[in-house]
C-alpha positions in Angstrom: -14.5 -24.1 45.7 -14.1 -21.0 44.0 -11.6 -20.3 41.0 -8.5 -18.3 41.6 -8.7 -15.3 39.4 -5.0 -14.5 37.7 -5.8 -10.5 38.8 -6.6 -10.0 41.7 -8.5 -6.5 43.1 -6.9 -4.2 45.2 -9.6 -4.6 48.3 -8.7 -8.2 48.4 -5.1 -7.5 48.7 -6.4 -5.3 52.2 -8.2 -8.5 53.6 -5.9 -10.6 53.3 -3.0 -8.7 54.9 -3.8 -10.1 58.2 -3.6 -13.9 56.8 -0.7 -16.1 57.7 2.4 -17.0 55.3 1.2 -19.8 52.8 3.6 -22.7 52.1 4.3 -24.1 49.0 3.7 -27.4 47.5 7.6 -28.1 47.8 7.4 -26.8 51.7 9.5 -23.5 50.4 7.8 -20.4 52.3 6.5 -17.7 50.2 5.9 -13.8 51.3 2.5 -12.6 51.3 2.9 -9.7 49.6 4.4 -12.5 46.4 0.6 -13.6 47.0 -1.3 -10.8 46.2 0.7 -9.2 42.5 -1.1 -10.3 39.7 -0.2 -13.5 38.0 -0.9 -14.7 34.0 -1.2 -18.2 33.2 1.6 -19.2 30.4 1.5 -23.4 29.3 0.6 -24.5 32.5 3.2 -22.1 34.1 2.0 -19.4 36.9 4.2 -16.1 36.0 4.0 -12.9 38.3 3.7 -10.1 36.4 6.8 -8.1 37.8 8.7 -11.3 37.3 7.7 -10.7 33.4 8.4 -6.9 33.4 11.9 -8.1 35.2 12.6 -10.3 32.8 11.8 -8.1 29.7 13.8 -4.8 30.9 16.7 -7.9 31.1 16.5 -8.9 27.7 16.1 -6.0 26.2 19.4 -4.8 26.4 20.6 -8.2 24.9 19.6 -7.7 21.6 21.5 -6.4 19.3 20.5 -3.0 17.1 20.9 -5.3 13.8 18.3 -7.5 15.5 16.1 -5.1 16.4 16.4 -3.3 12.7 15.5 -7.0 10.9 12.2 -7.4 13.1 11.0 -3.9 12.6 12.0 -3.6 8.7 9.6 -6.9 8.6 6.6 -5.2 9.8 4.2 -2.9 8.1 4.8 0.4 8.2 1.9 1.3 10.3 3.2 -0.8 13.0 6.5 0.8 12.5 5.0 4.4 13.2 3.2 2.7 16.1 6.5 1.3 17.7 8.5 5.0 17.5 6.3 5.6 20.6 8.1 3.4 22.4 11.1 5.3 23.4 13.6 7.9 21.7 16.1 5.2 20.9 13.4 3.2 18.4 12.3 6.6 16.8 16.1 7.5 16.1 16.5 4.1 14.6 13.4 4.0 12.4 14.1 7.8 11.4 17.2 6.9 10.2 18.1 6.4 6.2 19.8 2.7 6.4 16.3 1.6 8.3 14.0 3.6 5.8 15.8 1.6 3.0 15.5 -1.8 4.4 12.1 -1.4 5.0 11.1 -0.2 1.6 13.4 -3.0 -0.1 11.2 -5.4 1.7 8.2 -3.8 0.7 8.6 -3.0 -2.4 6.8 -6.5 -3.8 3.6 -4.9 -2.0 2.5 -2.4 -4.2 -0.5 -0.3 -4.0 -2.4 1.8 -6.7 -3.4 5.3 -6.8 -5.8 6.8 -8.5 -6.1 10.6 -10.0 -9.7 11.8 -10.3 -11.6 15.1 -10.4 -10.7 17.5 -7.1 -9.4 13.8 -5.7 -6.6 11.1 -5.1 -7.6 7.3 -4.2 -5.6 4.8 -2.7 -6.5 0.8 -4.1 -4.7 -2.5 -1.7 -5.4 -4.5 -4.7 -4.4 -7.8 -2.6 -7.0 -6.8 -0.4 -9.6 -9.5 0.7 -12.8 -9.7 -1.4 -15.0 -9.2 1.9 -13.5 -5.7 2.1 -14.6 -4.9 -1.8 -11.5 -3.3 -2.1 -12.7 0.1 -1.9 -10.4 2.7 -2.7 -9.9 4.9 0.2 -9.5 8.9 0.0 -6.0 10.6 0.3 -5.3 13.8 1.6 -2.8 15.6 -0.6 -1.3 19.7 -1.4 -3.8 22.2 -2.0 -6.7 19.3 -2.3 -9.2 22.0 -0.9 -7.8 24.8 -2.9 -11.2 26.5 -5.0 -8.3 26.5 -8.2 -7.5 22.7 -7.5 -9.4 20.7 -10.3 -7.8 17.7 -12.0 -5.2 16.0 -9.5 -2.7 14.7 -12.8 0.4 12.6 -12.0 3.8 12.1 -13.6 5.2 9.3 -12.1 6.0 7.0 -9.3 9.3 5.5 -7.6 10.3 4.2 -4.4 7.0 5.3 -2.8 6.9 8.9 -3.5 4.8 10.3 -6.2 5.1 13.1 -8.3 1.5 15.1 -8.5 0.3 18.6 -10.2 -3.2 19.6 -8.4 -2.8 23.1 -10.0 -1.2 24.3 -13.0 2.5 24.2 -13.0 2.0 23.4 -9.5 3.8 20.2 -8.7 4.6 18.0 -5.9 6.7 15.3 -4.7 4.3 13.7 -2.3 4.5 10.7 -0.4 0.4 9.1 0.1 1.4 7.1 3.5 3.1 9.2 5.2 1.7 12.5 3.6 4.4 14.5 3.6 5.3 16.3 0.6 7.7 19.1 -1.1 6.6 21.5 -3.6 9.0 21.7 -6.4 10.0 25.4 -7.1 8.7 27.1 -10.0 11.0 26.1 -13.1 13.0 29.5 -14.3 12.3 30.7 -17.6 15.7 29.8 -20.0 18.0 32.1 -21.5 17.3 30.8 -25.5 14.1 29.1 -27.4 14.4 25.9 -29.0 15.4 25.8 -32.8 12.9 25.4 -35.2 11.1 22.0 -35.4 9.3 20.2 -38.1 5.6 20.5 -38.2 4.9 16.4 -37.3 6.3 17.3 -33.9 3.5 18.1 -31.7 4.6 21.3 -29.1 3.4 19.5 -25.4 5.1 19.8 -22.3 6.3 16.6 -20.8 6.5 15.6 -17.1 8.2 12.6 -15.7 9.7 12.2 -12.0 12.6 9.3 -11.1 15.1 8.3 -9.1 18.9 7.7 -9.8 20.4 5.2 -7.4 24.2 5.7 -8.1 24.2 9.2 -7.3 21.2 8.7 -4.4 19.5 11.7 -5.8 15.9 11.9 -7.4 15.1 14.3 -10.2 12.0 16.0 -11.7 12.0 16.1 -15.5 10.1 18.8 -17.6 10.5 18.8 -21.4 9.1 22.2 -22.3 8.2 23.1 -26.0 8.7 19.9 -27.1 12.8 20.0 -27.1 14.3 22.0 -23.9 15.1 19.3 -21.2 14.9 21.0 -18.0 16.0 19.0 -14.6 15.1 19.8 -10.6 17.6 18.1 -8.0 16.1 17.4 -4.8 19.2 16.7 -3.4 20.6 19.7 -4.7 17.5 21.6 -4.4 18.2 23.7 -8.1 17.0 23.4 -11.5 19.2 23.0 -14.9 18.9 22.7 -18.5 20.5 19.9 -20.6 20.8 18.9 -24.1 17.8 19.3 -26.4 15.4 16.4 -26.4 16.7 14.6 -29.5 13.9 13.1 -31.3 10.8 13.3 -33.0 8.1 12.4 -30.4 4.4 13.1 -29.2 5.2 13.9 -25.4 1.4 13.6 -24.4 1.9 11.4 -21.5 4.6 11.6 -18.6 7.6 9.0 -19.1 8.2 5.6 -17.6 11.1 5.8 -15.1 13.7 2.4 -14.5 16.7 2.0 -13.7 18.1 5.0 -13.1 16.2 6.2 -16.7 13.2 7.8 -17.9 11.6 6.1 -21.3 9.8 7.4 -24.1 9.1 5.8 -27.6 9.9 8.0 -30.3 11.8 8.2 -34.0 14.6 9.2 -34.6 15.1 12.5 -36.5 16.7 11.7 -39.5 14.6 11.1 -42.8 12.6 7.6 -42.5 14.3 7.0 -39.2 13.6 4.1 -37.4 10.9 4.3 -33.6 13.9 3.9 -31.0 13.7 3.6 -26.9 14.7 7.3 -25.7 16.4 6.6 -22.4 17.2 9.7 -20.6 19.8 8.7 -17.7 19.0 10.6 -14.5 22.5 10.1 -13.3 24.8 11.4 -16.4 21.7 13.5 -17.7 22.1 11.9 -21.1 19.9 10.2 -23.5 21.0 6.5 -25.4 18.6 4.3 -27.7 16.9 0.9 -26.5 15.2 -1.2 -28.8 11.6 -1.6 -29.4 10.3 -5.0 -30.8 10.3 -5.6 -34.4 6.7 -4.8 -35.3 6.6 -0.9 -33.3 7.1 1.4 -36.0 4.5 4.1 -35.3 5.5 5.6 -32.4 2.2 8.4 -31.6 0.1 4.8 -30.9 2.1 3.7 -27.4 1.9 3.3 -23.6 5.3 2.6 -21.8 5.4 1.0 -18.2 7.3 -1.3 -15.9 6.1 -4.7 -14.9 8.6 -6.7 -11.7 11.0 -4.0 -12.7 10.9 -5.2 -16.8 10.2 -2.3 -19.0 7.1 -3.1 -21.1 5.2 -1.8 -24.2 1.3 -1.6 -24.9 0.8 -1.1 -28.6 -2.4 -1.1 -30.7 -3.1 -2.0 -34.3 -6.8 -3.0 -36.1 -8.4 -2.3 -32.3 -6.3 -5.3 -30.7 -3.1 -4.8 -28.7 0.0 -6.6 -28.4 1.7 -6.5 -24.8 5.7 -6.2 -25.0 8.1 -7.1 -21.8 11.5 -6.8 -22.2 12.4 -9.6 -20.0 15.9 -8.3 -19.8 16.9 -4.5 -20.1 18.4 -3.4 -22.7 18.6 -6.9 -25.1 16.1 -6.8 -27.9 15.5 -10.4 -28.5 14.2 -10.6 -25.1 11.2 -9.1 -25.9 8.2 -11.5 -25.1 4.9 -10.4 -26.8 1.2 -11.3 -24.8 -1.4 -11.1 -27.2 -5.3 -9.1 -26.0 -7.7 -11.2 -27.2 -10.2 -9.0 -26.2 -11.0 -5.8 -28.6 -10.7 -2.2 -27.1 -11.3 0.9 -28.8 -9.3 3.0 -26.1 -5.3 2.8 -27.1 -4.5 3.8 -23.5 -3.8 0.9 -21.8 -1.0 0.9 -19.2 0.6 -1.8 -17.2 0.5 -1.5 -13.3 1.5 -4.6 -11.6 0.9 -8.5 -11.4 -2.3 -9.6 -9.5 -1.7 -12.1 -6.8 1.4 -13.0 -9.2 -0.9 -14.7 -11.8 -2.5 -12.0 -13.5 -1.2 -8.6 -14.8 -3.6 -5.2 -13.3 -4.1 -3.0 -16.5 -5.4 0.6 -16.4 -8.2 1.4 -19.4 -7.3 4.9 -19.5 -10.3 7.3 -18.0 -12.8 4.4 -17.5 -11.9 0.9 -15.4 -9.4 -1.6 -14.1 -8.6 -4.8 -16.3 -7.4 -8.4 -14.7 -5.2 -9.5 -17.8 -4.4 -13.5 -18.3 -0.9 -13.8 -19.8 -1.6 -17.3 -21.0 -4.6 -16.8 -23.2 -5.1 -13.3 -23.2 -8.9 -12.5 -22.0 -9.2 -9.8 -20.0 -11.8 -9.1 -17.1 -12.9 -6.3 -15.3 -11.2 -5.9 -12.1 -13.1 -3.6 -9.9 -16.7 -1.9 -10.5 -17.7 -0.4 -7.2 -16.6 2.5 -5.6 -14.3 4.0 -8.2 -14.4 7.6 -9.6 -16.4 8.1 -12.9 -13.2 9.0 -14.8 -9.4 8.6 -13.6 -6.1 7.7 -14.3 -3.9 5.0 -12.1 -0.2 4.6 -10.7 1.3 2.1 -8.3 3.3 2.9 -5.6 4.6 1.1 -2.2 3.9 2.2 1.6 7.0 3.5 2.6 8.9 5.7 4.8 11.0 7.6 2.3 10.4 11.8 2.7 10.8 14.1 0.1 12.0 16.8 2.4 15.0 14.8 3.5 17.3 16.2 1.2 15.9 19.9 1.8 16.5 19.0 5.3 20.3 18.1 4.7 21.0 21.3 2.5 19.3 23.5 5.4 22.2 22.0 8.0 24.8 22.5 5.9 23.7 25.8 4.5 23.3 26.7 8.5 26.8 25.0 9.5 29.0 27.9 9.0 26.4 30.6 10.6 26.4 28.4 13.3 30.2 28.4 13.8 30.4 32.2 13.5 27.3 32.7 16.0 29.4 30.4 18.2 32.4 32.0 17.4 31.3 35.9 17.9 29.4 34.1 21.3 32.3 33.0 22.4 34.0 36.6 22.1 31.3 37.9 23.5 31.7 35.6 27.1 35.3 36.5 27.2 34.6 40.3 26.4 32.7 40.3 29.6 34.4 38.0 32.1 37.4 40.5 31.3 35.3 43.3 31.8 34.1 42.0 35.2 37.9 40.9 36.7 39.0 44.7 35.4 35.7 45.8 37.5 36.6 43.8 40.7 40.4 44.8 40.3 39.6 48.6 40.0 36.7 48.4 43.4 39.7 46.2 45.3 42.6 49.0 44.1 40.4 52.2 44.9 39.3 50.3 48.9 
């Protein structure tokens, strides 16, 4: 005897319309047309589908928006933008900033690295699976086919979005999984130079880009000169100039943003001073001192990062490098120092992330990808195929977060009061002419 498919086709359902009424095994009668809808097999269980549809459009309603936040905050965020197709409701809820902050807190372990090259920007999964040789994929980004768009450089990462400059004084606050972006406007030109500077002091502009949690805002940094501090608020869309950048320093590379603070090593100006921390708080747009360990005392020979969210120090002497983490912010004895066995003659090498939480991922500046072993030092190369001939590397997390959310914000409220006076004068308007027409109709019925 033949098998019973579960789905049955429609030209059967026509043949059989003439059968009679089938009994059950418990003698309980059963309709024909019960017969004929399809049917899946679950553990031994024969389920119509419309029973499963019912059942489903029933539940739904039964659980609760928390719920329904915790399961999709759990997925990755391409499923998330898959799911906002399935109704309005789920693409309010995913859109909105409680959901986008979830999700990136649960993330944010999961960090990805991107890659600056020539005309180009690379995304890196480096917990990808060895089968998939962890090829860095291309990214999309402002102006990428722009004939003046050379070297993409970048000046910081946090919370997902990433600060970028394709062109000259051109810069970005771009987000690579989403792709949105926001071009920061060009910085005005201040009202006074900076004073006099000692010759040591090398005249670079500096770059960073950060976020300031107790004011929810994030700021673009640009020390111009060497000494004028210039700030960009997205949240209030302007720029503004602070105090003077207080140190003596070699601002060649863009600062390491935590904490609500952007980092550079640098001396302090008095005669003989001592290398110091500069902390620049994002929030109170003031700088304060952190400790560096006890043997950093030449501040030009440096590269700053963050490592599980621990500020952390790369510093060279007689071609070997000490690694510094300050286990806890701010406390100078809890420095821990990781010596490189292995001898480099490039200075640049920057922390990026822990690798399958065993080894830490260090950036070579310009040439490769390094698997660091805290315990003994040896280093490795990480990657050798399929990245670009020269480049420079960031991490950042998939995320939902958009740069343009704030700009959206200041547009509503920037619109709110036109909107009241177009409702206002429209409102005028309607009663204008509703009292025209009863002075129309009153006149016609008068002169009849």
């Amino acid at each position: 005897m033949r098998p019973s498919s579960p789905f049955l086709h429609p030209s059967s359902r026509r043949r059989n319309k003439s059968k009679r009424p089938k009994v059950g095994e418990e003698g309980q009668s059963v309709s024909v047309d019960s017969l004929h809808r399809p049917r899946v097999f679950l553990g031994g269980s024969e389920l119509l589908i419309s029973d499963i549809s019912v059942s489903r459009e029933v539940g739904m309603p039964d659980l609760s928006q928390d719920i329904i936040v915790d399961i999709l905050s759990r997925l990755p965020l391409k499923s998330v933008c898959r799911f906002r197709c399935v109704s309005k409701s789920w693409f309010n809820l995913t859109t909105e900033p409680h959901f986008i902050n979830t999700h990136l807190n649960r993330h944010r372990k999961k960090q990805k690295i991107i890659l600056s090259s020539n005309n180009s920007l690379f995304s890196l999964d480096p917990e990808a699976p060895i089968d998939d040789d962890m090829l860095p994929l291309e990214i999309d980004f402002p102006l990428k086919n722009h004939p003046n768009t050379e070297w993409v450089h970048m000046f910081g990462s946090c919370n997902g979005l990433v600060c970028i400059m394709p062109q000259p004084e051109a810069f970005f606050i771009f987000n690579p999984t989403t792709r949105e972006s926001l071009r920061v406007p060009d910085c005005p030109r201040p009202s006074h130079n900076c004073p006099p500077e000692p010759q040591e002091v090398m005249f670079h502009h500096a770059y960073s880009f950060g976020y300031a949690p107790s004011i929810d805002d994030y700021k673009f940094v640009k020390v111009a000169y060497g000494c004028m501090v210039l700030i960009f608020s997205l949240k209030s869309s302007s720029w503004k100039r602070v105090q003077d950048f207080p140190y003596k320093h070699c601002l060649e590379k863009s600062g390491t943003t935590l904490n609500g603070a952007v980092h550079w090593l640098c001396r302090r100006l008095e005669v003989g001073g001592t290398c110091v921390i500069a902390a620049f708080d994002l929030a109170q747009e003031k700088f304060s001192d952190l400790p560096p360990p006890e043997s950093v005392t030449d501040y030009k020979r440096f590269t700053t990062g963050v490592l599980r969210g621990c500020l952390c120090l790369l510093h060279q002497h007689d071609r070997r490098h000490s690694f510094w983490i300050m286990n806890k912010y701010g406390v100078k004895e809890s420095w821990t120092m990781i010596m490189i066995t292995d001898s480099y003659s490039s200075i640049s090498l920057k922390p990026l992330c822990y690798w399958k939480d065993t080894k830490i991922l260090l950036a070579r500046s310009w040439k490769q990808l390094l698997l660091c072993n805290p315990n003994d030092g040896t280093c490795k190369n990480f990657l050798g195929n399929g990245l670009p001939d020269k480049f420079c590397a960031d991490v950042y997390v998939e995320c939902l977060v958009s740069p343009n959310l704030w700009f959206r914000r200041n547009s509503r409220l920037r619109l709110a009061p036109i909107t009241v006076l177009y409702t206002f004068l429209l409102l005028v308007h309607m009663n204008y002419l509703l009292l025209v027409t009863e002075l129309s109709k009153f006149l016609t019925k008068k002169s009849n």
